[in-house]
C-alpha positions, 0 to 999 in steps of 0.5 A, spaced: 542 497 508 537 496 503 530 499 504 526 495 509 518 495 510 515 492 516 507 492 519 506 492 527 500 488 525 503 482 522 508 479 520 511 477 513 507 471 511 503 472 516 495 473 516 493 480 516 488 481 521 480 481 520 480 488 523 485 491 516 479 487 512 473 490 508 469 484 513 472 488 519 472 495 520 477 495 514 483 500 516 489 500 514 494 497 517 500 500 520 507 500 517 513 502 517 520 502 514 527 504 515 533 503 510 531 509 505 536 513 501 539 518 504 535 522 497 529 520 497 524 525 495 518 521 496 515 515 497 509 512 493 505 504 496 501 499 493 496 494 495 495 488 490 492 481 490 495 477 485 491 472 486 484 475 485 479 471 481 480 476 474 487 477 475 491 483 480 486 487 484 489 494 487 486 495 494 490 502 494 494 506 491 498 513 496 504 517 493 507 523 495 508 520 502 513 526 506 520 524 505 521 524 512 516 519 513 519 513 516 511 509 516 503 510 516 499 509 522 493 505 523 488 509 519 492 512 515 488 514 510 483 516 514 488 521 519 492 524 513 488 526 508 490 531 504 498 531 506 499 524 502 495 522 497 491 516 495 490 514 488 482 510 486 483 503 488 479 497 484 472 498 489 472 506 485 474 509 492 480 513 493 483 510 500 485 503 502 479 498 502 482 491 505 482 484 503 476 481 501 477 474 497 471 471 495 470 465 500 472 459 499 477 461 494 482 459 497 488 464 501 490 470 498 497 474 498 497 482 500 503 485 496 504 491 500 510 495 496 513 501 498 518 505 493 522 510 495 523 516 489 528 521 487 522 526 485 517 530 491 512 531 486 509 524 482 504 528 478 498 523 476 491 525 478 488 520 483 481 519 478 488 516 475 488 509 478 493 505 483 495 502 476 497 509 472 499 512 479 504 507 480 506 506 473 508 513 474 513 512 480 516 506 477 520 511 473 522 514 479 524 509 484 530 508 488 529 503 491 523 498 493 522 494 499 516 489 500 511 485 506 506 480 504 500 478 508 495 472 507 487 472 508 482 468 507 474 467 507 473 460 509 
């Protein structure tokens, strides 16, 4: 089985509820994944909209996510501080920040990627930025799996 990744929240292509947006109470979104190589040392996750007016925008970067991890709760970057660690994002700020399109844009595409790695440690510091952090764990992954959600700001 190939490495899976899955949210209670939404469903593939599906809109991501206005709850997990910078327009509602901005929490990140529950996930989970199962098909993990048996050797995976650590996970690392992005959060990108390729659709962004000025190109891709990363509204979050974590690494060093526990190798016995099978998923993140709601609000993860808020209740796990410390144990995961998460990268600046494009707002400047080092958690998950939701979507948050320009109104009448149009629909964007969240690109949630997960990573499974062969190392325990990806050593970037998180002033580094989502960009570099997963740049880093590119060099090390074993296996990726993918969820994308829309949103729009009518």
């Amino acid at each position: 089985m190939s490495l899976m990744l899955i949210s209670p929240a939404f469903s593939e292509g599906d809109v991501i509820p206005q709850k997990f947006s910078r327009l509602g109470e901005n929490l990140f979104p529950p996930l989970k994944w199962i098909g993990a190589p048996s050797h995976v040392q650590s996970y690392a996750l992005v959060v990108e909209d390729p659709d962004a007016p000025n190109g891709t925008f990363r509204h979050c970067g974590v690494f060093n996510i526990p190798p016995d991890w099978d998923g993140m709760p709601e609000s993860a970057d808020r209740k796990h501080a410390g144990v995961a660690r998460f990268a600046e994002n494009d707002f400047g700020n080092i958690r998950y920040d939701g979507p948050q399109p320009p109104k009448g844009h149009g629909v964007h595409h969240y690109h949630f990627r997960l990573a499974a790695l062969d190392i325990a440690d990806l050593s970037v510091p998180p002033s580094a930025g989502v960009e570099a952090m997963w740049r880093e764990a590119k060099k090390h992954t074993l296996s990726q799996a993918e969820l994308i959600g829309t949103f729009e700001v009518h």
